[in-house]
N, C-alpha and C positions, 0 to 999 in steps of 0.2 A: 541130600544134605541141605537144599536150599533151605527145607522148613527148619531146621536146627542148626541156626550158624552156630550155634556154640559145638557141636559136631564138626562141623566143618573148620572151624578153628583149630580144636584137637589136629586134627587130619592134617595138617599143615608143619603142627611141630615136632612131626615124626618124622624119625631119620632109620639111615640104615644102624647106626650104632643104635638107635630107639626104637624099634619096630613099632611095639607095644605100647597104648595109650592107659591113663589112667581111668579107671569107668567115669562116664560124659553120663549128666543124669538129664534126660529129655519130661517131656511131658506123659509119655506113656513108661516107661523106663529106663535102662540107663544101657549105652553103649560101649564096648571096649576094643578100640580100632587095632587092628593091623598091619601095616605096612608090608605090601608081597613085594612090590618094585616099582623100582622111577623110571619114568621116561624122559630121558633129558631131550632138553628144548633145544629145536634145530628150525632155520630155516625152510618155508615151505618150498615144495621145488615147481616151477612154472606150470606143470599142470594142476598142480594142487591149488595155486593160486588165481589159474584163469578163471573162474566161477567166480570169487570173489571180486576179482578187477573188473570181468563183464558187469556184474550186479552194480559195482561203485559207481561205473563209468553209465551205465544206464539209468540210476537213481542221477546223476547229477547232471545227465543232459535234459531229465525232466523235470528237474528244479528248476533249470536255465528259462525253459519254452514257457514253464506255470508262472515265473516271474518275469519274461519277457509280454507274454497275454495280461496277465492280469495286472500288468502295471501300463498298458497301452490302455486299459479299460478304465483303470483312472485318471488318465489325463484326459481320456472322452471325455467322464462324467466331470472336471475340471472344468474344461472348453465349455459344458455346455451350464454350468455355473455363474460363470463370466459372463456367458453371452445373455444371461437371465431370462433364459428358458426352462420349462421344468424340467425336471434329472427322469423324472419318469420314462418317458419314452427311450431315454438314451438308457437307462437301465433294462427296460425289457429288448430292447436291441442287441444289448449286449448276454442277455441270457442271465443275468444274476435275478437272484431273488429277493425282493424287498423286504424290511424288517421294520419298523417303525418302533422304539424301545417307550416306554414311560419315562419320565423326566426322572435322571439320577444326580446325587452329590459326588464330587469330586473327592473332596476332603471328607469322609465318611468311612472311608474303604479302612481304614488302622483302627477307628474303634470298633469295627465290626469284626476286623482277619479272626480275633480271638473267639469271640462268642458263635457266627455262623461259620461252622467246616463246611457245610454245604448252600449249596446257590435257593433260594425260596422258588417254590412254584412257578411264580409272574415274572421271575428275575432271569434274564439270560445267563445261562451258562458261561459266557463267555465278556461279562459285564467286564470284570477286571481287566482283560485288554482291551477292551474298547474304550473306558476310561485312558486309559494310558495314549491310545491312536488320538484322544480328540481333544487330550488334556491342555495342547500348545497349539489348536486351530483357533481359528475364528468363524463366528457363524456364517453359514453357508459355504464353506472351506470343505474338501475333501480328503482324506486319508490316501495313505499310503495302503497297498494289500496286506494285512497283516494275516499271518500263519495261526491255524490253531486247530491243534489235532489234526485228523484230515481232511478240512476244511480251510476257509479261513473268511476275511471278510474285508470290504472298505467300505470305510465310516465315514457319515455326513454330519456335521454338527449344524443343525436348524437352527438355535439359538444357545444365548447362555445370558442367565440372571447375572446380574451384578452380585457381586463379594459385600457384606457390612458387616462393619468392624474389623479393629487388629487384628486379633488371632484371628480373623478367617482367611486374611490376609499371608500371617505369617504360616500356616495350615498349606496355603497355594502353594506358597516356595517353598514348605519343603516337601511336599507331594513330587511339585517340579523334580526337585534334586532327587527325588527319589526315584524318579523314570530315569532320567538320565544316566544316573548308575546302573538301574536297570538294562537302557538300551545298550551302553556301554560295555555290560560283560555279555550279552547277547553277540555283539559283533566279534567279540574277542573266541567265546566258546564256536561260533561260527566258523574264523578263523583255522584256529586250534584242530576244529574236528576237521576240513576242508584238509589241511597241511597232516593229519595221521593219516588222513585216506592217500594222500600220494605220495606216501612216506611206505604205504603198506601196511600201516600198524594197526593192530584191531585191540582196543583194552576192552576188556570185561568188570562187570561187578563181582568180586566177590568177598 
């Protein structure tokens, strides 16, 4: 039913007084559900649930160790920022892989969201948060590890042109404010998912 939510919707408004759905018209033809029986929702019972707790509890001791590493490896490349020596060595020490981007606009990303859905050839995949990681550095400044997909990355800002004019000015701040909401319900949905895992609760899409 995933491909036909509207199937799946039927399916939902059936009761035992309802069995019977009204025909559901799909793309190849049309549906007419049945209701055989429900199984009412119960607590899972502790072996049912150990597989899930193992996996929780596993996934999140290795969040812990991949944000305890990879945020010692920023304060390396940090340290050796400061000390104004080059990051290279201290990056192939540390086993990350270098990236070197082409010079991008900050304020560009809103007139672009609509017209490209997808990232150009030359353009990193992963431009949009790295904009957001380097938006409030200063050059030669280090990021924080940011997560993305199953990867992720810290970002070096080598330089940044000056702003001319108002609007490019007024474009900044509200870029700014727009991270900040951004990083803001990150930490919340963070949060939120952290407190249903030890709550036991699992929501689904559907």
């Amino acid at each position: 039913m995933k491909d036909n939510p509207q199937v799946g919707a039927a399916a939902f408004k059936l009761s035992k007084q309802e069995p019977n759905s009204d025909p559901v018209q799909v793309a190849d033809g049309f549906y007419i559900l049945h209701l055989a029986g429900v199984t009412e929702p119960r607590p899972l019972t502790l072996e049912e649930a150990k597989p899930k707790i193992v996996d929780s509890v596993k996934k999140s001791r290795t969040r812990e160790l991949i944000s305890t590493k990879v945020s010692e490896m920023a304060q390396q490349l940090r340290e050796t920022a400061k000390s104004g020596q080059p990051l290279e060595a201290t990056i192939q020490k540390a086993g990350l892989k270098p990236e070197t981007l082409p010079p991008f606009s900050l304020i560009d990303e809103e007139a672009k969201k609509t017209e490209d859905k997808e990232p150009k050839k030359d353009e990193a995949p992963d431009l949009p948060a790295i904009k957001d990681a380097v938006a409030f550095l200063n050059p030669g400044e280090v990021s924080d590890f940011v997560a993305s997909g199953n990867e992720g990355f810290i970002a070096v800002l080598e330089k940044r042109e000056p702003l001319a004019g108002g609007p490019a000015t007024e474009k900044m701040a509200a870029f700014k404010k727009r991270i900040l909401d951004n990083k803001e319900r990150i930490v919340f949905y963070e949060w939120l998912r952290d407190r249903q895992q030890a709550a036991g609760l699992e929501f689904r899409k559907g």
